[in-house]
KOLBA-362707 format. One record per residue (C-alpha): y, z, x; residue in three letters. Coordinates in steps of 0.5 Angstrom, whole numbers. Example, Ala and Ser with C-alpha at 12.3 -4.5 7.8 and 13.67 -1.06 7.14 Angstrom:
<sites>
<site c2="-9" c3="16" c1="25" type="Ala"/>
<site c2="-2" c3="14" c1="27" type="Ser"/>
</sites>
This chain:
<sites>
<site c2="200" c3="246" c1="180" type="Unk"/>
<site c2="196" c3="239" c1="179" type="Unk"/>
<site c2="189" c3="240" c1="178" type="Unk"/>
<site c2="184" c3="238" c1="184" type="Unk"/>
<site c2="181" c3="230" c1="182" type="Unk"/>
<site c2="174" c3="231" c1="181" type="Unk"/>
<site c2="171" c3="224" c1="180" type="Unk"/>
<site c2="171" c3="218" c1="183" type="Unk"/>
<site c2="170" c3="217" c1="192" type="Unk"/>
<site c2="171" c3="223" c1="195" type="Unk"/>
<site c2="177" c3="221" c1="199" type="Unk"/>
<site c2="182" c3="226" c1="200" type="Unk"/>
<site c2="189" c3="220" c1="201" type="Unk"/>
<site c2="186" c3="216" c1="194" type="Unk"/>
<site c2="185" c3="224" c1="191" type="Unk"/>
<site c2="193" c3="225" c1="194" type="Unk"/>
<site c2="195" c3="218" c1="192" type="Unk"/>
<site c2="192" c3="220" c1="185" type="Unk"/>
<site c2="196" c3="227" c1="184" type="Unk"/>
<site c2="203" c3="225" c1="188" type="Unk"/>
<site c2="203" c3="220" c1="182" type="Unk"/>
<site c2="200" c3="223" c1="176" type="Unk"/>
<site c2="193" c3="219" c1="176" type="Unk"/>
<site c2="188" c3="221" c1="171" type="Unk"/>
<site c2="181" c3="219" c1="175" type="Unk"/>
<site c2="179" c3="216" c1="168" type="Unk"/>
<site c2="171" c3="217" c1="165" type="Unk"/>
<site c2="166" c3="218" c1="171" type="Unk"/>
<site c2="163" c3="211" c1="173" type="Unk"/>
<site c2="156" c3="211" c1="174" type="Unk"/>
<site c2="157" c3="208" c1="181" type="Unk"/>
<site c2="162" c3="213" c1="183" type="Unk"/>
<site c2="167" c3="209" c1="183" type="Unk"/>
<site c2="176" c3="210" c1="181" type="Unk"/>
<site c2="179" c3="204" c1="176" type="Unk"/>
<site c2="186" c3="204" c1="178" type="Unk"/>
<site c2="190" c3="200" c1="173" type="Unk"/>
<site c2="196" c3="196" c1="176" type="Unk"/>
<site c2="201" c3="194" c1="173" type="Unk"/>
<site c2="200" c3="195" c1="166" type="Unk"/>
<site c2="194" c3="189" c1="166" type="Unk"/>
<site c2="191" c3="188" c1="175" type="Unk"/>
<site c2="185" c3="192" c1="174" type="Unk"/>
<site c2="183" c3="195" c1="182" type="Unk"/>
<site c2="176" c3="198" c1="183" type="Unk"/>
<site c2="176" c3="204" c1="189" type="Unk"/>
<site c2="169" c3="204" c1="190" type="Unk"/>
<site c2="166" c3="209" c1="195" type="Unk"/>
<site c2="164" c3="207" c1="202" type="Unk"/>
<site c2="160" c3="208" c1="208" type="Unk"/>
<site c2="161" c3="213" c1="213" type="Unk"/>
<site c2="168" c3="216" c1="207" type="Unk"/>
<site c2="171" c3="210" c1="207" type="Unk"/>
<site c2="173" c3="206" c1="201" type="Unk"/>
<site c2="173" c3="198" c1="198" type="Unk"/>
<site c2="179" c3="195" c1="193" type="Unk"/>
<site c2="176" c3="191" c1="189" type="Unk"/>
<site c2="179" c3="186" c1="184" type="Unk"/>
<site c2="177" c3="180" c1="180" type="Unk"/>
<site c2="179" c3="173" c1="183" type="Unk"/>
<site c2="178" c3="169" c1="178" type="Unk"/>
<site c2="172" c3="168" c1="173" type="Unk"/>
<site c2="168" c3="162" c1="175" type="Unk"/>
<site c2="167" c3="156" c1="169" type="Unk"/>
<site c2="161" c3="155" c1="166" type="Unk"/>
<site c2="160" c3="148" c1="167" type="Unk"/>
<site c2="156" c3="148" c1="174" type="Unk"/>
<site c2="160" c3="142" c1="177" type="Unk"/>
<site c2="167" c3="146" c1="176" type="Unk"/>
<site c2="165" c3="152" c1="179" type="Unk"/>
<site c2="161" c3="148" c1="185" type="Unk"/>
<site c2="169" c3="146" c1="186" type="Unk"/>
<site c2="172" c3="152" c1="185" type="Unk"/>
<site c2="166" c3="155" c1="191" type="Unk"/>
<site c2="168" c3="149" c1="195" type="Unk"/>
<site c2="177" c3="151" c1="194" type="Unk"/>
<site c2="175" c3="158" c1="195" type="Unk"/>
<site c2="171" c3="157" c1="202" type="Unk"/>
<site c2="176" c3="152" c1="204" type="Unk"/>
<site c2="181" c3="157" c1="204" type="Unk"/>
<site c2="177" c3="163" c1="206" type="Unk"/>
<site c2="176" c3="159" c1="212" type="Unk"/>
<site c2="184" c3="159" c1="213" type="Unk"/>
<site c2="187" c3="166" c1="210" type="Unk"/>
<site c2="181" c3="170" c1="213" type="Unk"/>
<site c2="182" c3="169" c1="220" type="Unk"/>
<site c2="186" c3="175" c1="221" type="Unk"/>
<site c2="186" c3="179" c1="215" type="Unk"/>
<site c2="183" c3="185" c1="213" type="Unk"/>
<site c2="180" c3="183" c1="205" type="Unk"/>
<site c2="174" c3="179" c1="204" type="Unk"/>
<site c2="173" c3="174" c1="199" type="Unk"/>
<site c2="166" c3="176" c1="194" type="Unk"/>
<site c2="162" c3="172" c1="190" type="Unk"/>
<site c2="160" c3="178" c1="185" type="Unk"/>
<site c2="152" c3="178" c1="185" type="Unk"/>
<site c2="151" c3="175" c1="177" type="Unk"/>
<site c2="155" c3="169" c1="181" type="Unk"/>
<site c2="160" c3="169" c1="176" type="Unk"/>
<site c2="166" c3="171" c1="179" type="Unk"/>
<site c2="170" c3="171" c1="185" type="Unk"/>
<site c2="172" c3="177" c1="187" type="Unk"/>
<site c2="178" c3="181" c1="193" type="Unk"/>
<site c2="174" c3="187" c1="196" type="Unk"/>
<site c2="179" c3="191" c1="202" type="Unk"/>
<site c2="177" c3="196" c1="206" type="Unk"/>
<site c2="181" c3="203" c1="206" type="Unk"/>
<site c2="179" c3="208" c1="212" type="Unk"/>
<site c2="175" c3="215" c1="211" type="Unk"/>
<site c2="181" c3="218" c1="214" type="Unk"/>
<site c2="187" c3="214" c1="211" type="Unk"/>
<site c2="193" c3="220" c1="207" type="Unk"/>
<site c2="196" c3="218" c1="202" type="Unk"/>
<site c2="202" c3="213" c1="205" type="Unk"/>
<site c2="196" c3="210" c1="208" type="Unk"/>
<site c2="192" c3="209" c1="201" type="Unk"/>
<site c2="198" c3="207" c1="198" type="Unk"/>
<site c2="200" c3="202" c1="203" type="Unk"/>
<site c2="193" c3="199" c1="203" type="Unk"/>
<site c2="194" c3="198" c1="195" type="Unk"/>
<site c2="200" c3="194" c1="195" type="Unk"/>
<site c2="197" c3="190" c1="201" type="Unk"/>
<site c2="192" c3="188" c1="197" type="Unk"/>
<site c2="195" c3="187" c1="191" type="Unk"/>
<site c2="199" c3="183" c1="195" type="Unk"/>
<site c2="193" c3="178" c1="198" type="Unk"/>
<site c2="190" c3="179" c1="190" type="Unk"/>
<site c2="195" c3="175" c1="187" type="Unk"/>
<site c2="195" c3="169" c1="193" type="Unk"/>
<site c2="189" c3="169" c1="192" type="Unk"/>
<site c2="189" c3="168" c1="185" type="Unk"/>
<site c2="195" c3="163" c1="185" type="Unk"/>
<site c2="191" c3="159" c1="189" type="Unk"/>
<site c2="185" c3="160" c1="185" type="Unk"/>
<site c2="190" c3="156" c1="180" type="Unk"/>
<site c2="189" c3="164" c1="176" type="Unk"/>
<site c2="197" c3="165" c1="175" type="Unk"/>
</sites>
């Protein structure tokens, strides 16, 4: 039998996600959050929520330095905000130091394993339109 999962959100679809694949939690973070590693290379933060909820979450892209290009990328990055996001569950964050983009999408308190392993591959899905866009791949 596998051992309970003891860091990370307190959401027992992530722990049962987690286990059914043989994820280990990794160093217990200071925000209480997961790191999933993707792919080998697409890493997805699970932070806990209100109420038992989660939120994915994962870098868009680093904005340039040079203020007039990342004013561009803000202005392309709302432009198609404004378009995709209409409808889907995913918000499109600036980071609060203002240097990158970032993919958050909510996971509810009471979604099982299926469920979390639905709205991983959902997410990273819209994360990797989102950095094409974005110019990132």
């Amino acid at each position: 039998m596998k051992s309970p999962i003891t860091r990370g959100p307190s959401h027992r679809g992530l722990h049962a996600f987690m286990a059914e694949r043989d994820i280990a939690p990794g160093e217990e973070r200071p925000d209480g959050a997961a790191v999933l590693v993707c792919d080998e290379r697409i890493r997805v933060f699970v932070h806990p929520a209100a109420q038992g909820s989660l939120v994915l979450e994962a870098r868009v892209m680093e904005l340039p330095v040079d203020t007039r290009r990342a004013d561009a990328a803000l202005r392309n990055a709302l432009a198609l905000a404004g378009e995709r996001l209409v409808d889907a569950p995913e918000a499109l964050v600036l980071t609060p130091d203002g240097r990158e983009l970032q993919l958050q999408w909510p996971v509810n308190a009471d979604d099982d394993a299926r469920a979390v392993a639905a709205a991983l591959e959902e997410f990273l899905n819209a994360l990797g339109d989102w950095r094409r866009a974005m110019g990132e791949l």
